[in-house]
N, C-alpha and C positions, 0 to 999 in steps of 0.2 A: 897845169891845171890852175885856174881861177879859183881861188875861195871864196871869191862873191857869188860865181855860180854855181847853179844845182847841177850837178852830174848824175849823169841817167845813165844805168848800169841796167844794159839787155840780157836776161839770163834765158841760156838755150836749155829746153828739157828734152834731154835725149835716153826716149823709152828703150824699157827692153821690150826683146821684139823675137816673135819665130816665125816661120811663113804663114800661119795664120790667126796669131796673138800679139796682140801690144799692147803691154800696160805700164800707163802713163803713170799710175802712182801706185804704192811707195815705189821710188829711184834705189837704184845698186848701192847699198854702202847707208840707206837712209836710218836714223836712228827713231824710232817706235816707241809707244807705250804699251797699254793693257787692250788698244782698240786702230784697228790696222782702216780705213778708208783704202780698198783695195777697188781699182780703177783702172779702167783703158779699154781697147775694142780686139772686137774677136769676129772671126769667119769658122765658126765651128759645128760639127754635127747635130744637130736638132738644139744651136745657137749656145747649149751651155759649155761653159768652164769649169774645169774644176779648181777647187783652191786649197792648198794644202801648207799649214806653217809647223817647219822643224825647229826642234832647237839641237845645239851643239854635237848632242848624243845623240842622234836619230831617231828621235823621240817626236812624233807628229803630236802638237799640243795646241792643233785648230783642224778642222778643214769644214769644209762646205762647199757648194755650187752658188755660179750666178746665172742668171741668163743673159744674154746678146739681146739687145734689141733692134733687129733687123728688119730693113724696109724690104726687100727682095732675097730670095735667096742668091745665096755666094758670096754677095756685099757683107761689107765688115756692118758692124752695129755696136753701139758704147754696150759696157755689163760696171755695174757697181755694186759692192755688197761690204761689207760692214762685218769683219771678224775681230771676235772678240778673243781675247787668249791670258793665261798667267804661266807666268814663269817666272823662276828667280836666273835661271841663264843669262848669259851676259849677250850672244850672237844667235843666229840661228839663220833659216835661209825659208823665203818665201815660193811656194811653187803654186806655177799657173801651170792650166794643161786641159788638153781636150783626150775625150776617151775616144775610142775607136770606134765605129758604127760596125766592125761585122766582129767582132770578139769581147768588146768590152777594156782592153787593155787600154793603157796612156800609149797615146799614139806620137804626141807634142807635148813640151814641155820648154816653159822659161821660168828659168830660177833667178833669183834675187837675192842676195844676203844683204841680211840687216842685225841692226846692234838694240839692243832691247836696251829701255832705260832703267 
């Protein structure tokens, strides 16, 4: 390596993923504060996600919906949404997930752990 030159460091962001969710942010292992920028795309029933943050003890301590925004049906489409949370836990694990259209149940689901600051 050159110390006169600039070195240009390519970083790959490799989402989690389920067969029809991927979300680009927060990453596996990402460390958070009080407000999660939760991000990525989905192909899901009537386009929403749901979004659910646990901490340690199995204590859900956020959730909400986003919706997909979709140009055609089956096509994936970006969803963003903005959860807010408190906790004084140190870990906890993010869940994305689409509900089922004939029962209501979580049909999919991608999990995420993250470390709270």
């Amino acid at each position: 390596v050159n110390p006169d030159k600039d070195v240009i460091i390519e970083a790959v962001i490799t989402p989690s993923t389920s067969k029809n969710i991927e979300v680009m942010s927060p990453l596996t292992g990402d460390h958070v504060e009080k407000d999660i920028l939760v991000k990525g795309n989905a192909r899901t029933n009537d386009n929403i996600v749901g979004i659910r943050l646990w901490d340690s003890y199995g204590n859900v301590i956020a959730e909400t919906t986003a919706e997909a925004n979709v140009s055609a049906s089956g096509q994936y489409g970006p969803f963003e949404k903005m959860l807010a949370f408190n906790t004084t836990d140190k870990t906890g694990e993010l869940e994305i997930f689409q509900y089922d259209s004939v029962d209501g149940s979580i049909s999919e689901t991608v999990e995420i752990p993250l470390t709270f600051n």
